[in-house]
C-alpha positions as a LaTeX table, in Angstrom:
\begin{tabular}{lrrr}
\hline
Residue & $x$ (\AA) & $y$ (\AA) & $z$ (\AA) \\
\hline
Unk1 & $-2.65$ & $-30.12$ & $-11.45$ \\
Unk2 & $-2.73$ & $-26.22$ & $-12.40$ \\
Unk3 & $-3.66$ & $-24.10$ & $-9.92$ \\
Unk4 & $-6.58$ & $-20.97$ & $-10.65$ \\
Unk5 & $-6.25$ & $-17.69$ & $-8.52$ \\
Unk6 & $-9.66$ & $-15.74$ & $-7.63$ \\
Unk7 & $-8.76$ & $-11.67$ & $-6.84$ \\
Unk8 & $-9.90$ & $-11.07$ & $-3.03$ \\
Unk9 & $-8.90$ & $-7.46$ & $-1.80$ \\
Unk10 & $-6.18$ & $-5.78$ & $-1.89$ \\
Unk11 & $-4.58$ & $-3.12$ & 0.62 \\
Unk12 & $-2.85$ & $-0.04$ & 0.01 \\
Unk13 & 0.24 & 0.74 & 2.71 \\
Unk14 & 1.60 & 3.98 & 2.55 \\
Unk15 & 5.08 & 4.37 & 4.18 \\
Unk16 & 6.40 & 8.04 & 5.31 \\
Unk17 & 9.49 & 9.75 & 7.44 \\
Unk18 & 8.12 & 11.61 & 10.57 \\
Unk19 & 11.83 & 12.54 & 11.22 \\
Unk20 & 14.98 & 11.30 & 12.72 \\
Unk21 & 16.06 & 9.27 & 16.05 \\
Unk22 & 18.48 & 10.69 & 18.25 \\
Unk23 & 21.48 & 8.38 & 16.04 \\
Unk24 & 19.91 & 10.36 & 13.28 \\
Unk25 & 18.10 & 7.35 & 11.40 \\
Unk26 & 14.73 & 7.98 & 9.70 \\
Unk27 & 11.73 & 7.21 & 11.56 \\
Unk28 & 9.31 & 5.29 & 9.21 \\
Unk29 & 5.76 & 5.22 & 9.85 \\
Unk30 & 2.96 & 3.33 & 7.88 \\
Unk31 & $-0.44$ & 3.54 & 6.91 \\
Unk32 & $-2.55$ & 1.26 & 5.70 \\
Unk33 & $-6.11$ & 1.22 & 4.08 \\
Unk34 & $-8.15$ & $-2.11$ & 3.96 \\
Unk35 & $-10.55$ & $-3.51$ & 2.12 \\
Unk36 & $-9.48$ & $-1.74$ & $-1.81$ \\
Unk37 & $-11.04$ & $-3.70$ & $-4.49$ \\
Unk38 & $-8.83$ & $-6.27$ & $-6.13$ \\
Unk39 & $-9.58$ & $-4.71$ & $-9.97$ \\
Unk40 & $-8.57$ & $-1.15$ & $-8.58$ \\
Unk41 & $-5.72$ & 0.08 & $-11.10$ \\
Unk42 & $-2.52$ & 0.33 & $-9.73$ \\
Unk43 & $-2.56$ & 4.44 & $-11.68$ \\
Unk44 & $-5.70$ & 4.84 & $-9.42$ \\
Unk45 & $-4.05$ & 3.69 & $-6.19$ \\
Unk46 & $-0.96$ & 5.61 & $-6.70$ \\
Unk47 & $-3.29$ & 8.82 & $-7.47$ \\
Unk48 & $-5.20$ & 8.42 & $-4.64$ \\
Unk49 & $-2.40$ & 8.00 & $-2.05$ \\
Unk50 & $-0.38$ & 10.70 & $-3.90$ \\
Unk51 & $-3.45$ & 13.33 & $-3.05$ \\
Unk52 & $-4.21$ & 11.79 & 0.46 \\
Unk53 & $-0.88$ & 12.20 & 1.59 \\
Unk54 & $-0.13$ & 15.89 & $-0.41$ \\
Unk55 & $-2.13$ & 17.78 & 2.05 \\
Unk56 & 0.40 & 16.24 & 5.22 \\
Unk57 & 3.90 & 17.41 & 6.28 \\
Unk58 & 5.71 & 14.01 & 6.14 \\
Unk59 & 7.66 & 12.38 & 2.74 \\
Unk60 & 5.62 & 9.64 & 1.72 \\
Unk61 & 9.06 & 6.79 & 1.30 \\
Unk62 & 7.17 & 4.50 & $-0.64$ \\
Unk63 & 3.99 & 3.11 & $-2.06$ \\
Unk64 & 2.59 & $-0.72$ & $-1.64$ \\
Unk65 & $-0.28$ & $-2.51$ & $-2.78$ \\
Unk66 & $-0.33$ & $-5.79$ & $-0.88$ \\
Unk67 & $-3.07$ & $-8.49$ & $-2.87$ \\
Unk68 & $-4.72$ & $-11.20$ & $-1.30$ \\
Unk69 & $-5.65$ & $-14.23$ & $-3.56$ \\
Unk70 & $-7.37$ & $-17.26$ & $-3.45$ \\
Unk71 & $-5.73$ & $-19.97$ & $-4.72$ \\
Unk72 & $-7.86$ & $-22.96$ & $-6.27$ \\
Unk73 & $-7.38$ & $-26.68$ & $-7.70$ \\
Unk74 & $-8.39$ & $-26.48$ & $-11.50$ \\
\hline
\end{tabular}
């Protein structure tokens, strides 16, 4: 039986280096925002945590959209 998927929302994580531990290994922080609609482009995400995170002193690491789906019986 195929299975349909229905978009929920999505979230946006934001990972960044607030410095090093005393064995000299990055300390990794995250943020996340909730609650970004499921048809937001992933250009538009990318922008938006690109000029968020411009105006800080910390190296964003890396970039993740996390989606939540709903999956239904066809």
């Amino acid at each position: 039986m195929p299975v349909l998927t229905n978009p929920l929302n999505s979230r946006l994580q934001v990972k960044y280096s607030v410095g090093t531990d005393e064995n000299g290994n990055s300390i990794i922080r995250t943020k996340t925002f909730s609650n970004i609609k499921a048809s937001a482009s992933n250009q538009d995400l990318m922008d938006v945590a690109q000029q968020l995170f411009s105006v800080q002193k910390h190296q964003v690491t890396s970039i993740i959209r996390v989606d939540e789906n709903e999956l239904i019986n066809a």
